[in-house]
PyMOL commands that place a pseudoatom at each C-alpha (Angstrom):
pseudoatom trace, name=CA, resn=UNK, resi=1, chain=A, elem=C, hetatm=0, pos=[93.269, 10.482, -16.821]
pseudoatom trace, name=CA, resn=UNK, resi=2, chain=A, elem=C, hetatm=0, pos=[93.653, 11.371, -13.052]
pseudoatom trace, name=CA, resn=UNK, resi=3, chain=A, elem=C, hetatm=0, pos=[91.829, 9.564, -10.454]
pseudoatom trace, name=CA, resn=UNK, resi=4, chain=A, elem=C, hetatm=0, pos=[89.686, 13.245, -9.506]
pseudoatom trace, name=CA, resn=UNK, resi=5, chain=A, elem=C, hetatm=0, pos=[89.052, 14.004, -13.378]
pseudoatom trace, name=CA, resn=UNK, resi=6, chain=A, elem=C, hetatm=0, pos=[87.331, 10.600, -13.204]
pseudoatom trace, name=CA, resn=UNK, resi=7, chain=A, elem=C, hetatm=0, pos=[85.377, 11.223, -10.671]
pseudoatom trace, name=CA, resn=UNK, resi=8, chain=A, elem=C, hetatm=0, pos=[84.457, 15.092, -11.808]
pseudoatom trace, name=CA, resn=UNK, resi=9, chain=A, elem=C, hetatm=0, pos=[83.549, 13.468, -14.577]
pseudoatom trace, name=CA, resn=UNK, resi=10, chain=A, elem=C, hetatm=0, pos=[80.966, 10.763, -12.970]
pseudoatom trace, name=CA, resn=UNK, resi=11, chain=A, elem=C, hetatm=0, pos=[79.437, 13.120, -11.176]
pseudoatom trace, name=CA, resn=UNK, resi=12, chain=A, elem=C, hetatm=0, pos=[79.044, 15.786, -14.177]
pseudoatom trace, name=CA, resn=UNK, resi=13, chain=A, elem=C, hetatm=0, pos=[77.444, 12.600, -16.085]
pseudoatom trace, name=CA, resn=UNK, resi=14, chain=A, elem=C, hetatm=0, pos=[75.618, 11.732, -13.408]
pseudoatom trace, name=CA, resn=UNK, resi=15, chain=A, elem=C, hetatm=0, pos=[73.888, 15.157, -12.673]
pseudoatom trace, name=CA, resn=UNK, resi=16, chain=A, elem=C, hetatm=0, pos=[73.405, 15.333, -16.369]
pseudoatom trace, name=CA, resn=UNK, resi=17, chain=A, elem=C, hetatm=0, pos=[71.092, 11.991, -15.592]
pseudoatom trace, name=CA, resn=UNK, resi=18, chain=A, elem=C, hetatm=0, pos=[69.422, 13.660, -12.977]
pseudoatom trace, name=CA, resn=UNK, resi=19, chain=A, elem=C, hetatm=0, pos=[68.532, 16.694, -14.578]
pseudoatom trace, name=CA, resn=UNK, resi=20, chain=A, elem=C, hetatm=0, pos=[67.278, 14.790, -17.828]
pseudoatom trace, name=CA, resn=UNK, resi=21, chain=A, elem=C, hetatm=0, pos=[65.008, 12.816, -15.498]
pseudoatom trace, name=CA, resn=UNK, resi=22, chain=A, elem=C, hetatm=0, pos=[63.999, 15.866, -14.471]
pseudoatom trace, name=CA, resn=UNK, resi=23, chain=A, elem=C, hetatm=0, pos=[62.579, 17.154, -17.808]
pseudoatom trace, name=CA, resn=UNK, resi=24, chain=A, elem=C, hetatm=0, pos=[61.775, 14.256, -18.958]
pseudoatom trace, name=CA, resn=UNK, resi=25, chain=A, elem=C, hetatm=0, pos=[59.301, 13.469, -15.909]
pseudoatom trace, name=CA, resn=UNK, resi=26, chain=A, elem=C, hetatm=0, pos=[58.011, 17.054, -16.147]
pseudoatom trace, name=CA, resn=UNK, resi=27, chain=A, elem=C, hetatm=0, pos=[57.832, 17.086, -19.510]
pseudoatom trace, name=CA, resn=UNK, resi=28, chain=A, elem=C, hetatm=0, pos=[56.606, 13.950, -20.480]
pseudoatom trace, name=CA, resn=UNK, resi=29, chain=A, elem=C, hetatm=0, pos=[55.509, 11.643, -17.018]
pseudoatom trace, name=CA, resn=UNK, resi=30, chain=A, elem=C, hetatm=0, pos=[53.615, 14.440, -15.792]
pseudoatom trace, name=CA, resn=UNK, resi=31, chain=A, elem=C, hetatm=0, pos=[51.103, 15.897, -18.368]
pseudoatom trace, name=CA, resn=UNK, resi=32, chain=A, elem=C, hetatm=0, pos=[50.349, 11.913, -19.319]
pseudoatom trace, name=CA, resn=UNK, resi=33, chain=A, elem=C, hetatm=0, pos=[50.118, 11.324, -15.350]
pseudoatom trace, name=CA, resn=UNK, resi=34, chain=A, elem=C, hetatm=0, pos=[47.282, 14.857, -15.000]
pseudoatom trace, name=CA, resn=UNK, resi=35, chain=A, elem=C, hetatm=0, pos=[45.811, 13.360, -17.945]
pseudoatom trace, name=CA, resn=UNK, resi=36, chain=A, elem=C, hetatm=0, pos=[45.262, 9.983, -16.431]
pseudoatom trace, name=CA, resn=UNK, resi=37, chain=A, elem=C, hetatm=0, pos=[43.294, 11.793, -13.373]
pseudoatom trace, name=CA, resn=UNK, resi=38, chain=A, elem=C, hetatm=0, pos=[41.315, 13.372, -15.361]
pseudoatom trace, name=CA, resn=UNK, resi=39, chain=A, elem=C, hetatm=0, pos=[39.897, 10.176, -17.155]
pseudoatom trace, name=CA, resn=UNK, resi=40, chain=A, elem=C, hetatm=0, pos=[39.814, 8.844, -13.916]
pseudoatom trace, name=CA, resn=UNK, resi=41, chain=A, elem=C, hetatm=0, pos=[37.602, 11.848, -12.911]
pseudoatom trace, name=CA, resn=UNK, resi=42, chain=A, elem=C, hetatm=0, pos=[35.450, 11.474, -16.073]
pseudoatom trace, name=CA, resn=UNK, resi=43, chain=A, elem=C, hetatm=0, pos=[35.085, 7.768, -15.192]
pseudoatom trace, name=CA, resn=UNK, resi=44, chain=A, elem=C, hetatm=0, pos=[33.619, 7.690, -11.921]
pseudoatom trace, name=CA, resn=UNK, resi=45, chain=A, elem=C, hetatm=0, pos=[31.341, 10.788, -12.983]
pseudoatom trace, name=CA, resn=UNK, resi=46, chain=A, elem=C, hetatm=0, pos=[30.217, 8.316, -15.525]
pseudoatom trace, name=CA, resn=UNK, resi=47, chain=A, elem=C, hetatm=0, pos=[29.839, 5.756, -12.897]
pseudoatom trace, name=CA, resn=UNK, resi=48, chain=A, elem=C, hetatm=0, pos=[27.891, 7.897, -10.044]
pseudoatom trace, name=CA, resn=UNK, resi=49, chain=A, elem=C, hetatm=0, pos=[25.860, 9.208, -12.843]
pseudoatom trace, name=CA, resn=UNK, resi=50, chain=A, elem=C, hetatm=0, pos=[24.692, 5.615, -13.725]
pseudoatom trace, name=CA, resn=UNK, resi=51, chain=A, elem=C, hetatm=0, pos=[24.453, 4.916, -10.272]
pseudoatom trace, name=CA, resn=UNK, resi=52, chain=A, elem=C, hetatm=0, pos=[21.821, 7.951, -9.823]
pseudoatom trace, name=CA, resn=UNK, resi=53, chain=A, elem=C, hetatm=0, pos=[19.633, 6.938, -12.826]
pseudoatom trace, name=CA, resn=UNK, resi=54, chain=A, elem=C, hetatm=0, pos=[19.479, 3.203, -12.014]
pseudoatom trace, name=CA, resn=UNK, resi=55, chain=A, elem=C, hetatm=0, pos=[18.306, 4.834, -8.590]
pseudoatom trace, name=CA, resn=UNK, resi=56, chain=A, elem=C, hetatm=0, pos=[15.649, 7.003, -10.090]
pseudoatom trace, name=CA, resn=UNK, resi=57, chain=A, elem=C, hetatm=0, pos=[14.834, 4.388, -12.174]
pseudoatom trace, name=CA, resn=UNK, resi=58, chain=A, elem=C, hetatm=0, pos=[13.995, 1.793, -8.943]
pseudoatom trace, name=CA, resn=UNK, resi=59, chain=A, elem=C, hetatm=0, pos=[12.058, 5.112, -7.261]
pseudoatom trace, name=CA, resn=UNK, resi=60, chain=A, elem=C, hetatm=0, pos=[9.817, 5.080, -10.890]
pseudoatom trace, name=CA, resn=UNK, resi=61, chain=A, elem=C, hetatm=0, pos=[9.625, 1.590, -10.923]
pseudoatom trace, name=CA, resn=UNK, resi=62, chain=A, elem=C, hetatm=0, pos=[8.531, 1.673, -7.152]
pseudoatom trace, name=CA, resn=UNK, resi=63, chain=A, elem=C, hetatm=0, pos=[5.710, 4.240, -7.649]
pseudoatom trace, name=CA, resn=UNK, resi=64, chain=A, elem=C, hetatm=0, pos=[4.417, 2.367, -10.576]
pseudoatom trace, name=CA, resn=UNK, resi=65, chain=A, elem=C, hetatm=0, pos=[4.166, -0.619, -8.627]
pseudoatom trace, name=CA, resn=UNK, resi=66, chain=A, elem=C, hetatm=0, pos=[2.192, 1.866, -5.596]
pseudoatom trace, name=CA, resn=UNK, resi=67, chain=A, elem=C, hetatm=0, pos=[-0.150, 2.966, -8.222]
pseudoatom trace, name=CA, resn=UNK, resi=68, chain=A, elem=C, hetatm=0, pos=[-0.983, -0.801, -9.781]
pseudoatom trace, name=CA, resn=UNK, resi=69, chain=A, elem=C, hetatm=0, pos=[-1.834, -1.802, -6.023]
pseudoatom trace, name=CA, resn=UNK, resi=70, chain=A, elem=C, hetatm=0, pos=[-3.468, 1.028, -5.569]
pseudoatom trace, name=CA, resn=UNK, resi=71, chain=A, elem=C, hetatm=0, pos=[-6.469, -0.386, -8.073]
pseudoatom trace, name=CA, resn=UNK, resi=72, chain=A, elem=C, hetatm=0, pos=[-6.232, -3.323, -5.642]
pseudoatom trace, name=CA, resn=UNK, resi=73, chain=A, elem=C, hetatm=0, pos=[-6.723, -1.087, -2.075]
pseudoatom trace, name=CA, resn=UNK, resi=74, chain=A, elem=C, hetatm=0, pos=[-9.636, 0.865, -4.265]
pseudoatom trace, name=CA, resn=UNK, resi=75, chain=A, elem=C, hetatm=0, pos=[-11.142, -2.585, -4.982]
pseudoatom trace, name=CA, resn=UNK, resi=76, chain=A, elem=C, hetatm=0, pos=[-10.838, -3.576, -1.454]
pseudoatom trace, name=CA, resn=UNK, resi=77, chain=A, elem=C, hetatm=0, pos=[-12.244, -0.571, -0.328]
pseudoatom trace, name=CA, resn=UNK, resi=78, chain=A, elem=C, hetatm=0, pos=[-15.150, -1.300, -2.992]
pseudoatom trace, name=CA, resn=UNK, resi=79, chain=A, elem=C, hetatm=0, pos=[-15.917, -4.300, -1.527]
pseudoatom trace, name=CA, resn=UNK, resi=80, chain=A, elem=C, hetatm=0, pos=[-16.034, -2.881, 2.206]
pseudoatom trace, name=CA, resn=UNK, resi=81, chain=A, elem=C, hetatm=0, pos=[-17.990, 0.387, 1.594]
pseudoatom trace, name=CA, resn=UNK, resi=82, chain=A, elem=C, hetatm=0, pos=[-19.979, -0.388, -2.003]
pseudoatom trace, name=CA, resn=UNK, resi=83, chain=A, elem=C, hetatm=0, pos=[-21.586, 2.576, -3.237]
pseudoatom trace, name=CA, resn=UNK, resi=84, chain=A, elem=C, hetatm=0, pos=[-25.077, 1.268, -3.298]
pseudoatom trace, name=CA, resn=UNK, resi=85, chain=A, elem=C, hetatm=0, pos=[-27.391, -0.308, -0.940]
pseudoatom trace, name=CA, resn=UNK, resi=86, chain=A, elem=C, hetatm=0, pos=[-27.095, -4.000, -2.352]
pseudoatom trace, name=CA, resn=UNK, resi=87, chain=A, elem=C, hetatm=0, pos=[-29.765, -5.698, 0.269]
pseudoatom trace, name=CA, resn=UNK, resi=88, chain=A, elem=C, hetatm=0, pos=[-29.608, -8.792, -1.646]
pseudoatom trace, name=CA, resn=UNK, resi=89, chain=A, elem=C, hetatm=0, pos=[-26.139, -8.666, -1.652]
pseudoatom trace, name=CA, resn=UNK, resi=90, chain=A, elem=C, hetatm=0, pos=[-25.734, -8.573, 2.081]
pseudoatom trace, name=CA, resn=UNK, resi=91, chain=A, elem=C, hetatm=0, pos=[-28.890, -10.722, 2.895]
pseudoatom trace, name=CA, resn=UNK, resi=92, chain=A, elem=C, hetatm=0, pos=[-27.262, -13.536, 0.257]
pseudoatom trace, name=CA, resn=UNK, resi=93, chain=A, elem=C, hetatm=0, pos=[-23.678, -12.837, 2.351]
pseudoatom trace, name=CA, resn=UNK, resi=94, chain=A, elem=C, hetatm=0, pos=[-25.433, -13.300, 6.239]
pseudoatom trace, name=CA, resn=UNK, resi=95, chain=A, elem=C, hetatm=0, pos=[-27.832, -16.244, 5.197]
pseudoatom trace, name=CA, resn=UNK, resi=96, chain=A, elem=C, hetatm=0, pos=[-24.541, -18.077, 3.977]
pseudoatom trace, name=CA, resn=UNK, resi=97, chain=A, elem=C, hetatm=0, pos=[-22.358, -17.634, 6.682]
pseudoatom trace, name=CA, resn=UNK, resi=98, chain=A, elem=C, hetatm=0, pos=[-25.176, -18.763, 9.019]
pseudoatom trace, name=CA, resn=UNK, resi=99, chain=A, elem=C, hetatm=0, pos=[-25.598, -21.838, 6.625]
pseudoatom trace, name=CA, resn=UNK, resi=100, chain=A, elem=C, hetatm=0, pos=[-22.229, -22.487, 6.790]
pseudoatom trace, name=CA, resn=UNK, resi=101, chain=A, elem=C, hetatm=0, pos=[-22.364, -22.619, 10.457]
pseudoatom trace, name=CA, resn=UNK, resi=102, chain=A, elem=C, hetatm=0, pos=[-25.389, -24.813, 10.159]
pseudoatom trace, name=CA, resn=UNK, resi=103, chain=A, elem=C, hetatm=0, pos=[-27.576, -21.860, 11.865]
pseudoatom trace, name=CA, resn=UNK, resi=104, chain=A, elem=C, hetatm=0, pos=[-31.488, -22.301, 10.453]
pseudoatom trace, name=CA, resn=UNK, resi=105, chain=A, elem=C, hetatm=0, pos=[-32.735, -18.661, 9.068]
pseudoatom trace, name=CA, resn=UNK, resi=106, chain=A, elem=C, hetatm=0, pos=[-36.251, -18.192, 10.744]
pseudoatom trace, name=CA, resn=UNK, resi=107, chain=A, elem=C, hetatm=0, pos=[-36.868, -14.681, 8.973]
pseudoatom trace, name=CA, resn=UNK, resi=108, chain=A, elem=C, hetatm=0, pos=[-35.474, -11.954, 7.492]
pseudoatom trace, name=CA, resn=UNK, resi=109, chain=A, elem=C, hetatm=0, pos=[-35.992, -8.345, 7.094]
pseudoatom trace, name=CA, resn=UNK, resi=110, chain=A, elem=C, hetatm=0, pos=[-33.858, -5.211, 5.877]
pseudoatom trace, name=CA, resn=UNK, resi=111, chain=A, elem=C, hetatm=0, pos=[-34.502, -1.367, 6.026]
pseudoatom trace, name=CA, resn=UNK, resi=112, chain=A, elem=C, hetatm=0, pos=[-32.191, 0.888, 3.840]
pseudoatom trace, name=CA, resn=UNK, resi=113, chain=A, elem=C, hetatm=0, pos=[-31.106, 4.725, 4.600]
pseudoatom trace, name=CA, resn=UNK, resi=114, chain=A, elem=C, hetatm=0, pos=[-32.928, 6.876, 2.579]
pseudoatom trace, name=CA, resn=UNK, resi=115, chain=A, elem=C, hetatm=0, pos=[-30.358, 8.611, 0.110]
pseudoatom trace, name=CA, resn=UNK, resi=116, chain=A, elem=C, hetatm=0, pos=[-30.164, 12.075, 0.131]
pseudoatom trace, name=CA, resn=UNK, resi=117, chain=A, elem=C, hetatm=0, pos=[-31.406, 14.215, -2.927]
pseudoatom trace, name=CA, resn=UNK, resi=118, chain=A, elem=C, hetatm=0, pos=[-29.114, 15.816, -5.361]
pseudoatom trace, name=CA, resn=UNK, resi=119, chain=A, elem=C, hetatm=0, pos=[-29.470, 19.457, -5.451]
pseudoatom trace, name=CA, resn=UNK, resi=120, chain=A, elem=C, hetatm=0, pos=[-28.704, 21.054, -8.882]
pseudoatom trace, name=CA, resn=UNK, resi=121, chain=A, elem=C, hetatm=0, pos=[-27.704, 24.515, -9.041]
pseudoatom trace, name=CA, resn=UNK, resi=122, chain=A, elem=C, hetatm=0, pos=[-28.336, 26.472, -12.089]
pseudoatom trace, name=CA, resn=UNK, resi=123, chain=A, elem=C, hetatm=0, pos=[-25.321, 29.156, -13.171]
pseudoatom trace, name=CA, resn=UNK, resi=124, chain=A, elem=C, hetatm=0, pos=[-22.262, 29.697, -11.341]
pseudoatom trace, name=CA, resn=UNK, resi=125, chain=A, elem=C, hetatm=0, pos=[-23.213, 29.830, -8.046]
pseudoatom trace, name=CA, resn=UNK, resi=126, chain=A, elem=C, hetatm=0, pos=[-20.670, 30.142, -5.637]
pseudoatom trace, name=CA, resn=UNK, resi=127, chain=A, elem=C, hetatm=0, pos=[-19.404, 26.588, -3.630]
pseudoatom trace, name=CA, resn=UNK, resi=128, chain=A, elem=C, hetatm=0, pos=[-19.782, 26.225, -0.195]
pseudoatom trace, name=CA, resn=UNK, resi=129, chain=A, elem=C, hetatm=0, pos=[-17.500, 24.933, 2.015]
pseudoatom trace, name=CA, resn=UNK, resi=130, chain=A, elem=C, hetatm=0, pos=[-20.090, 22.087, 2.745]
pseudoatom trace, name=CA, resn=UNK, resi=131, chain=A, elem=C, hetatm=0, pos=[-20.048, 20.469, -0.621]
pseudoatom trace, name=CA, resn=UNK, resi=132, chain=A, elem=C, hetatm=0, pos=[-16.616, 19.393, 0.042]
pseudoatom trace, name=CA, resn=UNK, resi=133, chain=A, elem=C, hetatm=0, pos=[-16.918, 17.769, 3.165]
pseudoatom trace, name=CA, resn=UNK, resi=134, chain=A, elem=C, hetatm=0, pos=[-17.122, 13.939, 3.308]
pseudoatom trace, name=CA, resn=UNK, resi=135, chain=A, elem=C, hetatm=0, pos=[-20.648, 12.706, 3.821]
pseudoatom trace, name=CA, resn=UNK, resi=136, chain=A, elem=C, hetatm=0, pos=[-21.012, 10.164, 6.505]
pseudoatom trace, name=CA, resn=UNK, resi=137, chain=A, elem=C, hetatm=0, pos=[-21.896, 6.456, 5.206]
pseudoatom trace, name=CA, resn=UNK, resi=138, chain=A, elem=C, hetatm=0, pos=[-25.532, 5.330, 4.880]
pseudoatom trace, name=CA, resn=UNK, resi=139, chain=A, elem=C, hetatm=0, pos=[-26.780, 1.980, 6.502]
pseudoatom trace, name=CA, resn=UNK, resi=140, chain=A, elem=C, hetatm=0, pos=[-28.826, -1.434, 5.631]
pseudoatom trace, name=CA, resn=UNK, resi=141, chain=A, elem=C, hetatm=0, pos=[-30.112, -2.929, 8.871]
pseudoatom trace, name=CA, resn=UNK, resi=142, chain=A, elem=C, hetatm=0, pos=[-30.917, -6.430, 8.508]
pseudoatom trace, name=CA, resn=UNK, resi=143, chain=A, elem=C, hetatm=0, pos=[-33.000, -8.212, 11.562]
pseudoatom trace, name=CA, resn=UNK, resi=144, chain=A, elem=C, hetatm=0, pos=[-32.809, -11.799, 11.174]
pseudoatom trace, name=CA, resn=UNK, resi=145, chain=A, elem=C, hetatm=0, pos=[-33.848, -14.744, 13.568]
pseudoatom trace, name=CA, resn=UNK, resi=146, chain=A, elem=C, hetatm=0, pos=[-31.158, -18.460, 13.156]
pseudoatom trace, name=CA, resn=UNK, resi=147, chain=A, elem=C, hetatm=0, pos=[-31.809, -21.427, 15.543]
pseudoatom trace, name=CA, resn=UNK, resi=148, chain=A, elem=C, hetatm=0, pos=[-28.604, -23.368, 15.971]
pseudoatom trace, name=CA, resn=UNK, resi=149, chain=A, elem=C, hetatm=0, pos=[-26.387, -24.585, 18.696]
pseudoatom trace, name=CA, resn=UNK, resi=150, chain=A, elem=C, hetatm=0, pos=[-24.348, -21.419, 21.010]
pseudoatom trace, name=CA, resn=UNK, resi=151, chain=A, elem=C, hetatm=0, pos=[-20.818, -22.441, 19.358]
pseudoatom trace, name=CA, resn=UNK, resi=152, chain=A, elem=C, hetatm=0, pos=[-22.192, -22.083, 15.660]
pseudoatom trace, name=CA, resn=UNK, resi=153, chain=A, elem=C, hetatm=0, pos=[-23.327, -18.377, 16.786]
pseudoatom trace, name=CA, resn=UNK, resi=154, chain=A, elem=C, hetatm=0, pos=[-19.715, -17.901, 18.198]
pseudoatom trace, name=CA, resn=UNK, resi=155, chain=A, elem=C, hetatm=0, pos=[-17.996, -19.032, 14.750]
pseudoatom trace, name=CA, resn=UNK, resi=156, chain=A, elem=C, hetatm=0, pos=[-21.161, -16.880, 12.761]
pseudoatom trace, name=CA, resn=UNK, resi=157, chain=A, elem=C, hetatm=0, pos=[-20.356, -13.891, 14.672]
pseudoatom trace, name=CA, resn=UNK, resi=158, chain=A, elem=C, hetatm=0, pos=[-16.465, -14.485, 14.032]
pseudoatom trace, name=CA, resn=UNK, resi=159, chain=A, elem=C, hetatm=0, pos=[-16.926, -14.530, 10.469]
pseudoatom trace, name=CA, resn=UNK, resi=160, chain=A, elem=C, hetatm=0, pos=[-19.656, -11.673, 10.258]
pseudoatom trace, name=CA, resn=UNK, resi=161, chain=A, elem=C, hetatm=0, pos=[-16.498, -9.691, 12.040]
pseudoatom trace, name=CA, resn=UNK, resi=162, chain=A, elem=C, hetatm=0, pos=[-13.556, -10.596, 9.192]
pseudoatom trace, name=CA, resn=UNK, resi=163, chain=A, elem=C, hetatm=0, pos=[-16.327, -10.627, 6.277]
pseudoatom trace, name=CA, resn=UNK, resi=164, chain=A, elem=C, hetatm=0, pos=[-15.077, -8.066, 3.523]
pseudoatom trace, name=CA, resn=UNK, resi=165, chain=A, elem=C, hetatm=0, pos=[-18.159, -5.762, 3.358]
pseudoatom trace, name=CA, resn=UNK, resi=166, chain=A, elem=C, hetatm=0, pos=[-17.878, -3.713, 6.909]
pseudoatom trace, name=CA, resn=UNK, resi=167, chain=A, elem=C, hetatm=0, pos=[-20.637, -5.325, 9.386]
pseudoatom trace, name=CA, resn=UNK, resi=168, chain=A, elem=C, hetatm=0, pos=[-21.567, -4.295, 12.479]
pseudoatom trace, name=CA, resn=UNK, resi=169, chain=A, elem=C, hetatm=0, pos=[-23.888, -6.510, 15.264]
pseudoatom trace, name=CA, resn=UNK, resi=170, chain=A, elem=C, hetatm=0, pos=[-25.989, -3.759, 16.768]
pseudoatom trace, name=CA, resn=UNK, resi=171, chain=A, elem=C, hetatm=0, pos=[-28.203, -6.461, 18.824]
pseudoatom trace, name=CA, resn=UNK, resi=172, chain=A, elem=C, hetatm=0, pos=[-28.058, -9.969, 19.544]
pseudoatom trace, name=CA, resn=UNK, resi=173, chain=A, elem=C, hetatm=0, pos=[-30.681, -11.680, 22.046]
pseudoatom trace, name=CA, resn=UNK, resi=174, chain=A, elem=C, hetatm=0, pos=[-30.930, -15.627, 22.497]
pseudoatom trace, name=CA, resn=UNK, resi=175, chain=A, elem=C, hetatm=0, pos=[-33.482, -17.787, 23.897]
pseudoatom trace, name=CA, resn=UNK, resi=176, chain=A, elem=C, hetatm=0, pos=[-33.776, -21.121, 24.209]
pseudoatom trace, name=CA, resn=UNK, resi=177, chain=A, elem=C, hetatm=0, pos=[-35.053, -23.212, 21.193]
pseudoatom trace, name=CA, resn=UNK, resi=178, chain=A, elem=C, hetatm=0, pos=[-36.561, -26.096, 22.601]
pseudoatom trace, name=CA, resn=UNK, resi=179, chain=A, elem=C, hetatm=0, pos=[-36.276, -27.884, 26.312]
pseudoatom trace, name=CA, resn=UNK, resi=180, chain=A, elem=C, hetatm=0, pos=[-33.442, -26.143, 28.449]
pseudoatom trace, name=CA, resn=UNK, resi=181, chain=A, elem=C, hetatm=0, pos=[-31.489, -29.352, 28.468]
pseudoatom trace, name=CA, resn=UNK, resi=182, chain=A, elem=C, hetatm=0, pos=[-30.733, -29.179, 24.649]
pseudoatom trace, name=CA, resn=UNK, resi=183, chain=A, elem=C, hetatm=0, pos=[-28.174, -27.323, 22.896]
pseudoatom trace, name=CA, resn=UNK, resi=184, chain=A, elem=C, hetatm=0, pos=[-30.349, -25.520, 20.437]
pseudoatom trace, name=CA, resn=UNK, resi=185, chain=A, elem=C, hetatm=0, pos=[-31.544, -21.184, 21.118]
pseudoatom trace, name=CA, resn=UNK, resi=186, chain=A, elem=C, hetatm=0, pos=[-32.714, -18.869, 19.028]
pseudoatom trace, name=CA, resn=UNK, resi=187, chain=A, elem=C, hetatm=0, pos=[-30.780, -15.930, 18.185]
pseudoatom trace, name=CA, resn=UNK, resi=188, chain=A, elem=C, hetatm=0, pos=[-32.459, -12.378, 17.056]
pseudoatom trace, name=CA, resn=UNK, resi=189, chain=A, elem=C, hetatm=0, pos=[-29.598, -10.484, 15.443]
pseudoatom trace, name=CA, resn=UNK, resi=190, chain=A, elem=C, hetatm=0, pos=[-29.817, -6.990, 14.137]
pseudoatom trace, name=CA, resn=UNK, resi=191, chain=A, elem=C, hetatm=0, pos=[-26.876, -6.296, 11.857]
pseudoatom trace, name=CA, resn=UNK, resi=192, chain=A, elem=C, hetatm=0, pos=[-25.762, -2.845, 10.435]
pseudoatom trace, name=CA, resn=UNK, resi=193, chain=A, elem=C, hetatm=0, pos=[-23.360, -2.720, 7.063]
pseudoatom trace, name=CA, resn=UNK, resi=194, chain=A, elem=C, hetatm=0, pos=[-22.501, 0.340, 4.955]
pseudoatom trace, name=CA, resn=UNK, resi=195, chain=A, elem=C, hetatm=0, pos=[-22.834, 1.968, 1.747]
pseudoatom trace, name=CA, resn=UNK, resi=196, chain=A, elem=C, hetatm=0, pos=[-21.100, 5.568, 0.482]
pseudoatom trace, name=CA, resn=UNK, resi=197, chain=A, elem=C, hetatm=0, pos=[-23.559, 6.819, -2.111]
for i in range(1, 197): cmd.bond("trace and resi %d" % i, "trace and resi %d" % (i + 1))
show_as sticks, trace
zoom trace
């Protein structure tokens, strides 16, 4: 066989080569290659559409946990605006703090808000616009005399300030207890707190 047959006959076999690798990538390489994308595709679908329910889930899991602390702000908010009067209550919490700041009650006296009457309407009346606004708190005044040194007033009046139930000092006057020279005054204190019938 001639040197040029040879070659013809290379490069014949060798373009035969070519164009099976043709077919057989188009044929076989490529459908398998589209279908790996697509799994791929379907796979991180899957995994974004984990990743938005574990999301959602947190955001429920998050307002749960608002609503469970919100029976702890409506407790807190019991405990700063009570709905009733409780005079002993607030007398019991004042005398204490001034014992703990070794103030001496003198006396004592409270006066209440008087609460409003409900009015009942019979049959469907129509509602006024009034009904629905928010009625302003009510008020227990308590007047109280302690005798005790000026720094045990300070520290009474500091705690009266970060006590729970909402008190307000409306009047304070001091005098001295005894001789000038010594420590000791008097203190009339008139003290407002608040109730939301």
């Amino acid at each position: 066989m001639k040197q040029s047959t040879k070659r013809l006959a290379s490069s014949v076999l060798a373009l035969i080569f070519i164009v099976g690798a043709i077919i057989m990538f188009t044929s076989l390489i490529q459908p398998a290659y589209s279908d790996l994308s697509q799994m791929r595709g379907e796979q991180q679908a899957k995994r974004d559409f984990v990743e938005q329910q574990k999301q959602i889930v947190e955001k429920v899991k998050a307002i749960i946990a608002s609503y469970e602390s919100g029976a702890d702000v409506q407790k807190a908010v019991s405990l700063a605006l009570p709905s009733t009067p409780g005079v002993a209550e607030v007398v019991g919490q004042i005398s204490g703090i001034g014992a703990l700041h070794n103030l001496s009650v003198q006396n004592f006296s409270a006066s209440v808000d008087e609460i409003p009457a409900k009015t009942a309407s019979i049959g469907t009346a129509a509602l006024s616009a009034d009904q629905f606004k928010p009625k302003p708190p009510l008020k227990v005044t308590v007047r109280t005399r302690f005798v005790g040194t000026y720094k045990d007033m300070k520290e009474f009046l500091q705690d009266i300030e970060t006590n729970a139930r909402i008190m307000d000092v409306v009047s304070l006057a001091i005098a001295p207890a005894d001789k000038p020279t010594v420590d000791m005054y008097a203190f009339d204190i008139a003290i407002v707190t608040y109730f939301q019938p």
